[in-house]
C-alpha positions in Angstrom: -11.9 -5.6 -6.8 -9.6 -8.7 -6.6 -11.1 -12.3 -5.1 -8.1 -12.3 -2.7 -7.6 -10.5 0.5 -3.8 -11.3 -0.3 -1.7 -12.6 -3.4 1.4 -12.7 -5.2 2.3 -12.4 -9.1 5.9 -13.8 -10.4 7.6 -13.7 -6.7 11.0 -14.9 -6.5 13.3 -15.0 -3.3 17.2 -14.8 -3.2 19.4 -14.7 -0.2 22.9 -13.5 -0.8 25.3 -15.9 1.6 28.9 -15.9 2.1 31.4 -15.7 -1.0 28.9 -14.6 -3.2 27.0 -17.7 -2.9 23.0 -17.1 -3.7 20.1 -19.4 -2.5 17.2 -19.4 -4.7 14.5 -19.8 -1.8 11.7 -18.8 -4.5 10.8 -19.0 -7.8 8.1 -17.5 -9.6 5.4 -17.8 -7.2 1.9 -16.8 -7.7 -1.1 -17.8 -5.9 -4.2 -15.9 -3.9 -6.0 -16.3 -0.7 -9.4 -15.9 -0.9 -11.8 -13.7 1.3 -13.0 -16.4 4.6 -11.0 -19.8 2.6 -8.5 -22.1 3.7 -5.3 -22.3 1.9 -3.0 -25.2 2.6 0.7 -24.7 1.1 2.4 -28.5 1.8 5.7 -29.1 0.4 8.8 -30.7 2.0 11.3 -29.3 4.5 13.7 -26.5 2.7 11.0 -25.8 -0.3 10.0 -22.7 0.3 7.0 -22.6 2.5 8.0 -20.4 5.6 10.0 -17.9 3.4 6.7 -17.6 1.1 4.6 -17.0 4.4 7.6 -14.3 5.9 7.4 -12.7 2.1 3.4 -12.4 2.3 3.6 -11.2 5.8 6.4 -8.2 4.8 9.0 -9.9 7.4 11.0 -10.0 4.1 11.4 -8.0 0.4 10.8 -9.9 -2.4 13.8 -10.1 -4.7 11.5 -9.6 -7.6 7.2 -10.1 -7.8 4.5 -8.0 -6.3 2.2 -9.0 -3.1 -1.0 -7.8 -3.4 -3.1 -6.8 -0.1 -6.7 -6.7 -1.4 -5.7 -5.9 -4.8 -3.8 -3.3 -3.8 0.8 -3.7 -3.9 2.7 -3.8 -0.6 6.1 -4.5 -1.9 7.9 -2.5 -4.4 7.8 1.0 -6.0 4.0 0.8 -6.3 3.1 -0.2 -2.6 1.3 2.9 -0.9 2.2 3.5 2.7 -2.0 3.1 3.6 -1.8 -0.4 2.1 1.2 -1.4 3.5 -0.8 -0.3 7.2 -3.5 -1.8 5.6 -1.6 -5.2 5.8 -0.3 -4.9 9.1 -3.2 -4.1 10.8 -5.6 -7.1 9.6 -2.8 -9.8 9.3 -1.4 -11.8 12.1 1.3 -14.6 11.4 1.4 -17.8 14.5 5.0 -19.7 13.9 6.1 -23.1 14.5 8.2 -22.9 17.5 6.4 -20.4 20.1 9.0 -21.7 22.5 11.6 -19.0 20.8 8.4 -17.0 19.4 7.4 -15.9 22.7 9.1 -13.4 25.0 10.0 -15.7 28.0 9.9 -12.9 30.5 6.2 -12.3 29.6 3.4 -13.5 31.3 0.7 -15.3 29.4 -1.5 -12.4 30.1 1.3 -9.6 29.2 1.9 -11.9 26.2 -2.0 -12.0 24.9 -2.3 -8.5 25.3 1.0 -7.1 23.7 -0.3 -6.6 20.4 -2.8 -4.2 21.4 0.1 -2.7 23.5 2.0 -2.5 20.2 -0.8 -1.3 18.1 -2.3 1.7 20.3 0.1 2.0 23.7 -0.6 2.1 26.7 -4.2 3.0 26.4 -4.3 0.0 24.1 -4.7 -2.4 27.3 -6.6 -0.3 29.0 -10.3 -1.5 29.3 -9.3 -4.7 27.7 -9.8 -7.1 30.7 -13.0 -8.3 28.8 -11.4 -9.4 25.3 -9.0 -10.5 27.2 -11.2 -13.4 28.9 -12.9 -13.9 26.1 -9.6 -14.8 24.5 -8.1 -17.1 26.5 -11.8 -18.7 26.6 -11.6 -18.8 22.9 -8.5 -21.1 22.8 -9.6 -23.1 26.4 -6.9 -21.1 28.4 -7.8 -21.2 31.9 -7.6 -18.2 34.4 -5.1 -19.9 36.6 -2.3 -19.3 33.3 -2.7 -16.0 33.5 0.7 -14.9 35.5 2.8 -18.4 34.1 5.2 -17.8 31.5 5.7 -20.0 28.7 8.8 -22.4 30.3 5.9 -23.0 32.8 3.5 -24.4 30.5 2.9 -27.3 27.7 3.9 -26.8 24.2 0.2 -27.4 23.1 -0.8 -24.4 25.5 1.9 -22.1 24.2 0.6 -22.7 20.4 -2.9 -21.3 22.1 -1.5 -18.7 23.7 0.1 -17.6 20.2 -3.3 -18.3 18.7 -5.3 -15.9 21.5 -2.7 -13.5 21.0 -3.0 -13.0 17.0 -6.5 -12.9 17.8 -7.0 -9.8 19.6 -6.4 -7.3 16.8 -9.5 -9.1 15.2 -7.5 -9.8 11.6 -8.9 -10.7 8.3 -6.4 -13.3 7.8 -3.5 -15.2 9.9 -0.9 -16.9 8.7 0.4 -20.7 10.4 3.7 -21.6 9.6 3.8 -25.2 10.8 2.2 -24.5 13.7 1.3 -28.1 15.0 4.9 -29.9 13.7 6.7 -29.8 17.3 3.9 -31.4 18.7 2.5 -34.5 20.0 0.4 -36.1 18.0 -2.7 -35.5 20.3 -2.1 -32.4 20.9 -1.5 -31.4 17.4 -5.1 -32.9 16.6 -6.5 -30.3 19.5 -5.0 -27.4 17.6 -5.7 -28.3 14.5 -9.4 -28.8 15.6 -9.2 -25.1 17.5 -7.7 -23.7 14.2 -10.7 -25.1 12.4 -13.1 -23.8 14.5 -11.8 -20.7 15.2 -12.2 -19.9 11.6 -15.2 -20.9 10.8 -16.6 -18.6 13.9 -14.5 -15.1 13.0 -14.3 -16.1 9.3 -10.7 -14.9 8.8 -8.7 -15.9 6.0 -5.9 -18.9 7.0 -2.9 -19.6 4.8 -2.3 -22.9 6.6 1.4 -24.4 6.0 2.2 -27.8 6.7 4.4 -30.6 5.5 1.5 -33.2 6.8 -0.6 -34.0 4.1 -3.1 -35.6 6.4 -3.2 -32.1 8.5 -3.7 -30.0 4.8 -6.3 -32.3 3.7 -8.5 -32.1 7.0 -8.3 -28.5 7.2 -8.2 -26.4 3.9 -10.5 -25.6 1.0 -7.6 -24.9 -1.5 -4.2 -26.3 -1.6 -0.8 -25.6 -3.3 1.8 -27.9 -3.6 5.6 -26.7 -3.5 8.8 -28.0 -4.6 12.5 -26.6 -4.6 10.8 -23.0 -4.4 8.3 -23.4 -7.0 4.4 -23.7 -6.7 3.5 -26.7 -9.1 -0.1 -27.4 -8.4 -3.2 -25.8 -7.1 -6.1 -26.9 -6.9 -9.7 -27.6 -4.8 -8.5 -30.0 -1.8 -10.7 -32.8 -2.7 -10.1 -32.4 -6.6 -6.2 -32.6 -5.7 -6.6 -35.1 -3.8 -8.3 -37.4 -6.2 -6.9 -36.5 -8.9 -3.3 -35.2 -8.6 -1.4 -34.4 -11.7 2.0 -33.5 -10.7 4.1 -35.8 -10.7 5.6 -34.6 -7.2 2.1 -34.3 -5.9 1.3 -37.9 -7.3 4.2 -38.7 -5.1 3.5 -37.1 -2.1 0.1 -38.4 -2.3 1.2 -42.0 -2.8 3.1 -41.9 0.6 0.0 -40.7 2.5 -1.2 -43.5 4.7 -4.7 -43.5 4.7 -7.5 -45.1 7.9 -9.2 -47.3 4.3 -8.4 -51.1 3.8 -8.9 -50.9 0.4 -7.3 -47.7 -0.3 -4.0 -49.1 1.3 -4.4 -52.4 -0.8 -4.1 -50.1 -4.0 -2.2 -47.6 -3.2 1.4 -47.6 -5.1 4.2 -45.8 -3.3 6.0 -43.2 -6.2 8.8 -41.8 -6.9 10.4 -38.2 -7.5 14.3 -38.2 -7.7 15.3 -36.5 -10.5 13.5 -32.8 -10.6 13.1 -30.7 -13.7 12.2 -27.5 -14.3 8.3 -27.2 -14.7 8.4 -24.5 -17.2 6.4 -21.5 -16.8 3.0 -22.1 -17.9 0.0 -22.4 -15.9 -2.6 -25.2 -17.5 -6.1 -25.2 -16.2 -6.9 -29.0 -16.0 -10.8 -28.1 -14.8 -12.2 -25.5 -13.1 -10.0 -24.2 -10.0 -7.0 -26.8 -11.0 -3.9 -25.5 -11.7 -0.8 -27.7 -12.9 2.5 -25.7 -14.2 4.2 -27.3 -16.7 
């Protein structure tokens, strides 16, 4: 039985635009989430991230590569149908801007319990008064948001309401795709605290996205670093961290401002102009630490 509740083997990405014009959004991608882990993917704007996460979460077909939903393929001529339900059932994906995300003729209420709505009908809400509480109590909604749609309230409350909402199918792992990067900085530190929490309490799986390196090293136990649609490094957080080997990590880390005196006396702002092709080769630098070169 496979380590990962979900992963992906040799995935590439092409979307075909006008005049025959194709974007390479991926290129041979393979990485795992592991049962009740924290996996940060960080990466500039435009390198991939959010079409990786709409890949794993089926919102698109690969072009070519398997995902893999507890060891078993979704995608391609392999995937079983019970899989593929398998997947949509226990995986829930929260996006960036919940302003467009959610319906703004719902209710925060109607908009928590929709899934279940989705998922089972009618009947699916019936009786549901209680999770529903729970819930919004979960994410520090208040009973007086119930009937206000999302024009009516903050940003920061909106991103909770998304948050209560992928909760109430209880999944096995959610995906956030930038889910704190069109907010405020306080506010962002809120969610990010209630993301942490929230995991460690239902022990989900969270494929955490960000282009804030700060954010990815607070929250995750593994991260992945992407460039121009390829994965380049993997690794432990705190062994990436320390001891990048990249040389588009080593950069990204050198622009991280850190709260250490001495650290920021040190630290030696890098460059990454010119990319080149990594190659295809995995290399195991120690245990857990992945560089392709």
């Amino acid at each position: 039985m496979s380590e990962y509740i979900i992963e992906t083997k040799n995935l590439s990405q092409q979307f075909h635009v006008n005049r025959g014009y194709t974007v390479q959004a991926l290129q041979d991608v393979s990485f795992g989430v592991k049962e009740g882990e924290v996996f940060g993917l960080v990466g500039e704007t435009g390198c991939g991230k959010s079409t990786l996460a709409r890949v794993v979460a089926g919102i698109y077909k690969p072009s070519e590569g398997v995902v893999y939903y507890r060891g078993n393929p979704v995608t391609g001529k392999q995937a079983s149908s019970e899989a593929v339900k398998t997947r949509q059932e226990e995986m829930q994906i929260i996006f960036q801007d919940n302003a467009a995300a959610l319906n703004p003729h719902m209710t925060v209420e109607e908009l928590i319990l929709e899934p279940l709505r989705i998922r089972y009908g009618k009947s699916g809400v019936e009786g549901a008064e209680k999770k529903l509480e729970e819930r919004m109590e979960d994410v520090s909604l208040s009973s007086d948001q119930r009937r206000k749609h999302p024009a009516e309230i903050s940003g920061g409350q909106r991103q909770r309401v998304a948050i209560a909402r992928s909760l109430m199918t209880d999944p096995k792992i959610i995906i956030a795709d930038e889910p704190v990067a069109s907010l405020d900085i306080s506010i962002q530190a809120q969610i990010i605290n209630l993301f942490q929490k929230l995991q460690k309490e239902k022990r989900f799986s969270l494929l955490f996205i960000a282009h804030d390196l700060s954010v990815i090293r607070f929250i995750s136990d593994r991260v992945g670093v992407m460039v121009q649609g390829r994965l380049v490094e993997m690794a432990p957080t705190k062994e990436l961290f320390s001891n990048p080997r990249h040389p588009y990590t080593k950069t990204l880390i050198s622009s991280m401002h850190m709260p250490d005196p001495v650290y920021e006396r040190k630290r030696t702002l890098q460059e990454y102009e010119n990319y080149q092709d990594p190659g295809q080769e995995w290399i195991e630098i120690v245990s857990d630490h992945f560089v392709l070169k």
